[in-house]
C-alpha positions in Angstrom: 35.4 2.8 -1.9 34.7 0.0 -4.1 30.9 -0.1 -5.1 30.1 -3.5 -3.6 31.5 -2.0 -0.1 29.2 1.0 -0.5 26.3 -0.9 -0.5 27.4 -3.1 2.1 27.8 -0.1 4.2 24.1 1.6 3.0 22.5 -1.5 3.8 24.2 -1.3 7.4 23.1 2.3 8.1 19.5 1.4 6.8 19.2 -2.2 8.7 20.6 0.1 12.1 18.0 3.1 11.4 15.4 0.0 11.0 16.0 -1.4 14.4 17.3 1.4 16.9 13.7 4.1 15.7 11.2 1.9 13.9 9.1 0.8 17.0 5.3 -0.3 16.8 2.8 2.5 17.8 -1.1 2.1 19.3 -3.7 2.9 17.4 -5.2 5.1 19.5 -2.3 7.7 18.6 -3.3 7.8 15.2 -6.5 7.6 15.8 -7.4 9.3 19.1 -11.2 9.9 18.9 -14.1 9.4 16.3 -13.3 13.1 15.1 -9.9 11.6 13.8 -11.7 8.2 12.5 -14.0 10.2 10.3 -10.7 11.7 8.8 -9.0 8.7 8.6 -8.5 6.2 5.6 -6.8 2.7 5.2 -5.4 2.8 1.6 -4.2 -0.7 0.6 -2.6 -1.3 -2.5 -3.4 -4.6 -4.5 -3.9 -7.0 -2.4 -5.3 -9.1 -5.0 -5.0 -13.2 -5.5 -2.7 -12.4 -8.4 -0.1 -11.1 -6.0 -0.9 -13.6 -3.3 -2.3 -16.6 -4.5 -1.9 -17.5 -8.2 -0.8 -16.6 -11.2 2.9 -15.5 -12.7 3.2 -13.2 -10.1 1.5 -14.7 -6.6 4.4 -14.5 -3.8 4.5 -16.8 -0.9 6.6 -13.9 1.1 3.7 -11.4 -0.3 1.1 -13.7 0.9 2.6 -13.6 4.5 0.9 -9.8 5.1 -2.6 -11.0 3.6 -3.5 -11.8 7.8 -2.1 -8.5 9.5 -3.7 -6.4 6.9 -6.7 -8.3 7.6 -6.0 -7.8 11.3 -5.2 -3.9 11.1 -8.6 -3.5 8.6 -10.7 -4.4 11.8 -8.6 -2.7 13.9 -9.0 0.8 12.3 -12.9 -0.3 11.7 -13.8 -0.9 15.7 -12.0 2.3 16.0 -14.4 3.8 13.3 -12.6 4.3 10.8 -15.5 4.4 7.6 -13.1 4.9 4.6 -11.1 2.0 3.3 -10.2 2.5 -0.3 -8.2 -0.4 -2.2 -6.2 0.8 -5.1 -6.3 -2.4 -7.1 -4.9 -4.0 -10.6 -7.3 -4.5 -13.0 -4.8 -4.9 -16.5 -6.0 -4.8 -20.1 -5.2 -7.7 -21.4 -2.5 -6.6 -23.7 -1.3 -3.8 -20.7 2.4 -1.8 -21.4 2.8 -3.3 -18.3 3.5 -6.7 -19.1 6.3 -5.7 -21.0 8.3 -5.2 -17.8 6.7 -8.1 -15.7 5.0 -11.3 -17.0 1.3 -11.2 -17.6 -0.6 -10.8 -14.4 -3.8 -9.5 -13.2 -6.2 -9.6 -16.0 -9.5 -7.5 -15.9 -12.5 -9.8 -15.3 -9.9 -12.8 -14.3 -9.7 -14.3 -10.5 -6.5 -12.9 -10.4 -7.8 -9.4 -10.1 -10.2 -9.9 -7.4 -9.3 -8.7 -3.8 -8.0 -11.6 -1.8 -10.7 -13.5 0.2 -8.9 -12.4 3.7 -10.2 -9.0 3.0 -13.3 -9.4 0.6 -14.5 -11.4 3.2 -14.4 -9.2 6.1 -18.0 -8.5 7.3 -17.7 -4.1 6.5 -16.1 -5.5 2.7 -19.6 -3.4 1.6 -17.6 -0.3 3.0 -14.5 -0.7 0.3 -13.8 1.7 -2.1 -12.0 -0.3 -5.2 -10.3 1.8 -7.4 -9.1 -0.2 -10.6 -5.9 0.5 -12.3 -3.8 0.1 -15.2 -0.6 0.9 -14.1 1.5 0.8 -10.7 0.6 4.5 -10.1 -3.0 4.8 -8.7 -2.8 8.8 -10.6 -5.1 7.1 -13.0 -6.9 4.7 -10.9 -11.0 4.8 -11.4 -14.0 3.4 -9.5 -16.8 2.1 -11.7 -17.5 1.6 -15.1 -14.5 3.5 -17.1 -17.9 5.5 -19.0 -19.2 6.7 -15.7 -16.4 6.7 -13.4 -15.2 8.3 -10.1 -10.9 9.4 -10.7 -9.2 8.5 -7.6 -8.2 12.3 -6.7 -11.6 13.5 -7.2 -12.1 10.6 -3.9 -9.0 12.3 -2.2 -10.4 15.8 -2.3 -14.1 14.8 -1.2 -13.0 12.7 1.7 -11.1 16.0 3.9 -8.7 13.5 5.1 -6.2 14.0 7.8 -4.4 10.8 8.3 -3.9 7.7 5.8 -2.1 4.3 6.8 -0.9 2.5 4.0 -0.4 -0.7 3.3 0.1 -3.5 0.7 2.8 -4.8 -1.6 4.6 -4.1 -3.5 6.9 -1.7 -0.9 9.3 -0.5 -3.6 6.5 -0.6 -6.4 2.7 -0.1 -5.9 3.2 0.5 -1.9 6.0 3.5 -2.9 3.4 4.7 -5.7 0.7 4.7 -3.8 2.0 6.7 -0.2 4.4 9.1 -2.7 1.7 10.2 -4.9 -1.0 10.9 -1.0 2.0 12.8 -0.1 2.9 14.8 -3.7 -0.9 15.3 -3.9 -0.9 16.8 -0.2 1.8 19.1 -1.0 0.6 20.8 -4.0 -2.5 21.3 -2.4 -1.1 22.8 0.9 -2.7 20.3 3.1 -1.9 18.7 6.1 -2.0 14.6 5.9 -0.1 12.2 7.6 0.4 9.5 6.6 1.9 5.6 8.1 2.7 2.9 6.5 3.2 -0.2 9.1 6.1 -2.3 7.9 4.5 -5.2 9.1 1.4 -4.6 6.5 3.8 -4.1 3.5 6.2 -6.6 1.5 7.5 -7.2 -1.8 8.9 -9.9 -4.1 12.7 -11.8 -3.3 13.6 -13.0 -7.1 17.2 -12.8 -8.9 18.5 -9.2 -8.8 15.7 -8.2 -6.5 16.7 -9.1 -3.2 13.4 -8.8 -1.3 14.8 -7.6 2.2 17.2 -5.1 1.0 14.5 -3.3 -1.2 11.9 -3.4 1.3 14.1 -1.6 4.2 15.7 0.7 1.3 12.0 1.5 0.1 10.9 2.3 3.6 14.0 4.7 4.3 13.4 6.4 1.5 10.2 7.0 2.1 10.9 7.9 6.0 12.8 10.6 4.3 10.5 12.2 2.5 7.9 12.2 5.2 6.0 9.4 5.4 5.4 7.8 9.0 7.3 4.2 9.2 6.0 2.4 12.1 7.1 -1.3 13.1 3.4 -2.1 13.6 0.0 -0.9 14.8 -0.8 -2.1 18.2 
C-alpha cells in the first residue's frame, strides 16, 4: 500500500475511534466528593498571550480554547478543586528553542504572561506558575531560578490522584506535559489518572502541520498509553 493511502487509512481509523468512544463526561465522575478535589489538580500548559494573542507564534485556532479552559478552571474550582498549576513559557532570550520555532515567549515580555481569560479569574491567587525553558515541564521551576521550587518536587508534595490537562500545544507542550504526569507516575508506582478534555486542548494548522490531523493523532496516541481522552467536561 502506497504511503499516501496509509495515511489516508490511519486518519480514518483515528477520526472513527474519535467519534464512535470519545464522549463528554460530568464532572462529578472525576471529581465525586471534596476528598477527590483535595487530590485533584488542573494542569494547563502555556496558555500564555504569546500562543493566543500576539507575537510570531499567537494562533487564532489556539485562541479558540482560551474560554472553555476558562470555563472548566471554575468548574473544577466550585467543585473544590485548590490546586491549579500552569506550566508556562518563560524563554531566555537567546533559548535553543528558537532554533526550531521563531522567537516567542520572552522572559519578562507580555508574551509570557498568562492570558487575561485566566489571570483574571477571581481564585488567579491560587495558581501555581511554573516557568520553563523548554516544551518539557521536567525542568520547569516556580520562583526565582536562585530560590526555586522544581516542578516534581510540587508533584510529590501534592499526593495527587487525578490531573485534567489541558492547553496547547496537543502534539507539543499538551503531549509533554500529560506524558511526562504519567512517566513520572509510573516510575514511582502510583496511581494517577489523568484526562485531558479535547475540547480544552488545540494546536497550530501551518504548512506541513495540518492542525486537525495532529491533534486527533496526538490524542490517540496518548489514549493508548493511558491517558483519559474525554470529548468534554460537563
Amino acid at each position: 500500500m502506497a504511503k499516501g493511502s496509509e495515511w489516508i487509512l490511519m486518519g480514518g481509523i483515528v477520526n472513527r475511534w474519535f467519534k464512535d468512544r470519545i464522549k463528554p463526561v460530568c464532572l462529578k465522575t472525576i471529581i465525586p466528593d471534596n476528598e477527590a478535589a483535595k487530590h485533584t489538580a488542573v494542569f494547563c500548559a502555556d496558555m500564555i498571550n504569546g500562543f493566543c494573542k500576539e507575537g510570531n507564534l499567537a494562533s487564532p485556532r489556539v485562541d479558540t480554547i482560551s474560554m472553555p479552559i476558562r470555563a472548566l478552571f471554575v468548574k473544577a474550582h466550585d467543585a473544590g478543586v485548590q490546586n491549579f498549576i500552569l506550566v508556562q513559557e518563560w524563554h531566555d532570550p537567546n533559548a535553543k528553542e528558537f532554533e526550531a520555532f521563531p522567537a516567542h515567549g520572552i522572559m519578562n515580555t507580555d508574551e509570557a504572561e498568562t492570558i487575561p481569560e485566566l489571570r483574571e479569574l477571581p481564585f488567579a491567587d491560587k495558581f501555581l506558575v511554573f516557568r520553563k525553558n523548554t516544551l518539557s515541564p521536567a525542568w520547569a521551576y516556580r520562583g526565582d531560578p536562585y530560590y526555586k521550587e522544581d516542578f516534581v518536587i510540587r508533584l510529590i508534595n501534592l499526593h495527587l490522584r487525578t490531573a485534567i490537562v489541558v492547553g496547547n500545544c496537543t502534539d507539543l507542550c499538551v503531549r509533554e506535559l500529560a506524558m511526562y504526569l504519567l512517566m513520572w507516575a509510573n516510575q514511582h508506582q502510583r496511581d494517577l489518572k489523568i484526562v485531558v478534555p479535547a475540547n480544552c486542548v488545540e494546536t497550530f494548522d501551518a504548512p506541513n502541520h495540518p492542525g486537525d490531523m495532529m491533534n486527533l493523532f496526538t490524542l490517540h496516541e496518548m489514549a493508548r498509553n493511558n491517558i483519559t481522552i474525554v470529548k468534554e467536561v460537563m
